[in-house]
Wavefront OBJ file of the C-alpha trace (Angstrom):
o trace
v 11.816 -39.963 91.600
v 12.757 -37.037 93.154
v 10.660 -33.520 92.676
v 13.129 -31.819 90.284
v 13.585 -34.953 88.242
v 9.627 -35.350 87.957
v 9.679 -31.481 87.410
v 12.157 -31.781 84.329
v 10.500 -34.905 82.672
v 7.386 -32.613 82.870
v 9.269 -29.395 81.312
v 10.940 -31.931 78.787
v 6.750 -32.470 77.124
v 6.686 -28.859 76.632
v 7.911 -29.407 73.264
v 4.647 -30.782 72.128
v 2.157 -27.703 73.453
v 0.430 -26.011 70.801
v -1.610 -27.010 67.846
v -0.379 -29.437 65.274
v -1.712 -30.866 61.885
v -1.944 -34.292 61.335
v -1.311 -35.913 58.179
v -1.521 -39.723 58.116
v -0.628 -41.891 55.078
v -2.823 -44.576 54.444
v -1.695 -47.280 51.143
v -4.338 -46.149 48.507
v -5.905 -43.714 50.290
v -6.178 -39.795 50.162
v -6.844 -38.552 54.027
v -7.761 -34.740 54.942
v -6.030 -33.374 57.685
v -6.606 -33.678 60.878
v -5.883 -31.437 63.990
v -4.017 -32.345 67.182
v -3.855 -29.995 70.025
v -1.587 -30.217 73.518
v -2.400 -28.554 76.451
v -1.090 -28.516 80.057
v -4.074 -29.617 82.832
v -3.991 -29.724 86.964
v -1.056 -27.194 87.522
v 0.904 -28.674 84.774
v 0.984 -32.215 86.211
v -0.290 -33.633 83.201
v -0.085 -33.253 79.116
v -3.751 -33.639 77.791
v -3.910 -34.368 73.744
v -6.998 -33.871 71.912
v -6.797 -35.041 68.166
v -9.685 -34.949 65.580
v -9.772 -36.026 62.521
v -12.006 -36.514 59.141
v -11.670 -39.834 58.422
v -14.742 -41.762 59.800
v -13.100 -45.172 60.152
v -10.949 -43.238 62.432
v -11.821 -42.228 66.331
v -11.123 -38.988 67.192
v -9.195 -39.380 70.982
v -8.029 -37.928 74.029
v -5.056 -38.419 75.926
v -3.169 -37.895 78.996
v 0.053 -37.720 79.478
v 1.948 -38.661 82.998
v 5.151 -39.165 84.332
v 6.142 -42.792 85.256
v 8.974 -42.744 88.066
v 8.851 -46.646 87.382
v 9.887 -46.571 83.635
v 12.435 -43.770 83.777
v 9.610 -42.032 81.259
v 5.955 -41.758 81.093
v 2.580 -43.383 80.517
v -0.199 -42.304 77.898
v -3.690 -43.312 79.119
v -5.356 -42.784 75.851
v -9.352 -43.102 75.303
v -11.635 -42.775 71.991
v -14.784 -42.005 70.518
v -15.192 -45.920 69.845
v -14.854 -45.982 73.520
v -11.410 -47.914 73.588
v -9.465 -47.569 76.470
v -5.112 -48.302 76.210
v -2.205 -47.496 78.231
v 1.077 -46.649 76.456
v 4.599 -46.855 77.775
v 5.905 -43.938 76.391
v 9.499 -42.212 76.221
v 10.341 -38.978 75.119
v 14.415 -38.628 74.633
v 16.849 -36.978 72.333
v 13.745 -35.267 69.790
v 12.300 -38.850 69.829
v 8.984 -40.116 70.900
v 7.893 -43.341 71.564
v 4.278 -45.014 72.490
v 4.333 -48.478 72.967
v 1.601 -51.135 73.942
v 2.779 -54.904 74.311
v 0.444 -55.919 77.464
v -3.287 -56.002 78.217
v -5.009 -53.766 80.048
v -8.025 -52.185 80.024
v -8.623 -53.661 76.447
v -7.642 -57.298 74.961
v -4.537 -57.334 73.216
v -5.515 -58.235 69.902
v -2.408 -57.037 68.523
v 0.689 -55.161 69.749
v 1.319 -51.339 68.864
v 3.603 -48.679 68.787
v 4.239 -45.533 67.189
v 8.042 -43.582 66.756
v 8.406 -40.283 65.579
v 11.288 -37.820 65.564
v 11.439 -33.929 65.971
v 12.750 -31.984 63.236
v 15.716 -29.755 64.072
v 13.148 -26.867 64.487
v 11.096 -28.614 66.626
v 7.808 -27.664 63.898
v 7.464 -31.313 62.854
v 6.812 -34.616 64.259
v 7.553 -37.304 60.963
v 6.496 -40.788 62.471
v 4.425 -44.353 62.049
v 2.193 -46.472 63.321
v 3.164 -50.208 63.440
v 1.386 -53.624 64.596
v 2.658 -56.677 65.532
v -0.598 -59.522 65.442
v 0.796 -61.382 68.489
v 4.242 -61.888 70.531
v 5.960 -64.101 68.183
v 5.120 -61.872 65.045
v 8.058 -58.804 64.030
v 6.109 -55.056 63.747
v 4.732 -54.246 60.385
v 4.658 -50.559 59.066
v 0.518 -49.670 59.815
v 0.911 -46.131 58.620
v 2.379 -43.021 58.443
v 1.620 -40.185 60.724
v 3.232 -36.658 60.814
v 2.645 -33.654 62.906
v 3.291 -29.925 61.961
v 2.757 -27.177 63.636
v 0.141 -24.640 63.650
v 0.212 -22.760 66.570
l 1 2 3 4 5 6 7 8 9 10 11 12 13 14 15 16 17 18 19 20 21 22 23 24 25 26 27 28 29 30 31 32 33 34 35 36 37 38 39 40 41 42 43 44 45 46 47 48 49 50 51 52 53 54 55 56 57 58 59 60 61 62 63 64 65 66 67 68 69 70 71 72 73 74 75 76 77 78 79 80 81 82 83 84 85 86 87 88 89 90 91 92 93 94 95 96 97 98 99 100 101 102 103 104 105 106 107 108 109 110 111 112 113 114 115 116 117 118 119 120 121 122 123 124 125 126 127 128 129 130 131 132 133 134 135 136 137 138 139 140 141 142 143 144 145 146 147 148 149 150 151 152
């Protein structure tokens, strides 16, 4: 990957910098809000996301973002207050964002995961989900709902 390809996949992120709330959508339950926040680290090399939230069944987590010359997109090494480590494949085209996690690595793969979420036109509001597949021969299943809107 050149420098001014790497350079616009970076500058592409910048979409997501601010503060965001998070609203997730759990069958039968009623969730608080929680708080997201995206911030540029190391001279902009990487997107760092911090996310809390007030459901204690829930990890709060921390996540960086890098570009991935080998995918054409990037990777999300994400960590948690449960102490899980994953790595996510992620892509970021068109005003939508995909995570997705179908191999081992520093955790078992219990189950597969990914999460898809689209911009609105504005650019104020992430509307997404969460799905899980139990192995490699099982289809995705909806998990929940997740949406981000801006704050800041």
């Amino acid at each position: 990957m050149t420098e001014p390809a790497r350079q616009e996949a970076l500058a592409r992120l910048d979409v997501l910098v601010g503060e965001w709330e998070l609203r997730a959508d759990f069958p039968g339950r009623t969730v608080s809000p929680g708080r997201s926040v995206f911030e540029w680290t190391l001279d902009g090399q990487f997107l760092v996301q911090r996310t809390e939230v007030l459901l204690p069944e829930a990890p709060d987590t921390m996540s960086v973002i890098a570009v991935d010359p080998d995918i054409d997109g990037y990777t999300q090494h994400y960590f948690d207050s449960r102490g899980v480590v994953r790595l996510y494949a992620m892509t970021f085209v068109d005003g939508l964002w995909q995570l997705v996690r179908e191999t081992p690595d520093f955790t078992p793969l219990s189950f597969r995961q990914r999460f898809t979420g689209r911009f609105s036109a504005d650019g104020n509001t992430i509307s997404g989900a969460w799905e899980i597949a139990k192995d490699a021969s099982t289809d995705y299943e909806h998990d929940f709902a997740l949406t981000y809107s801006r704050s800041r």
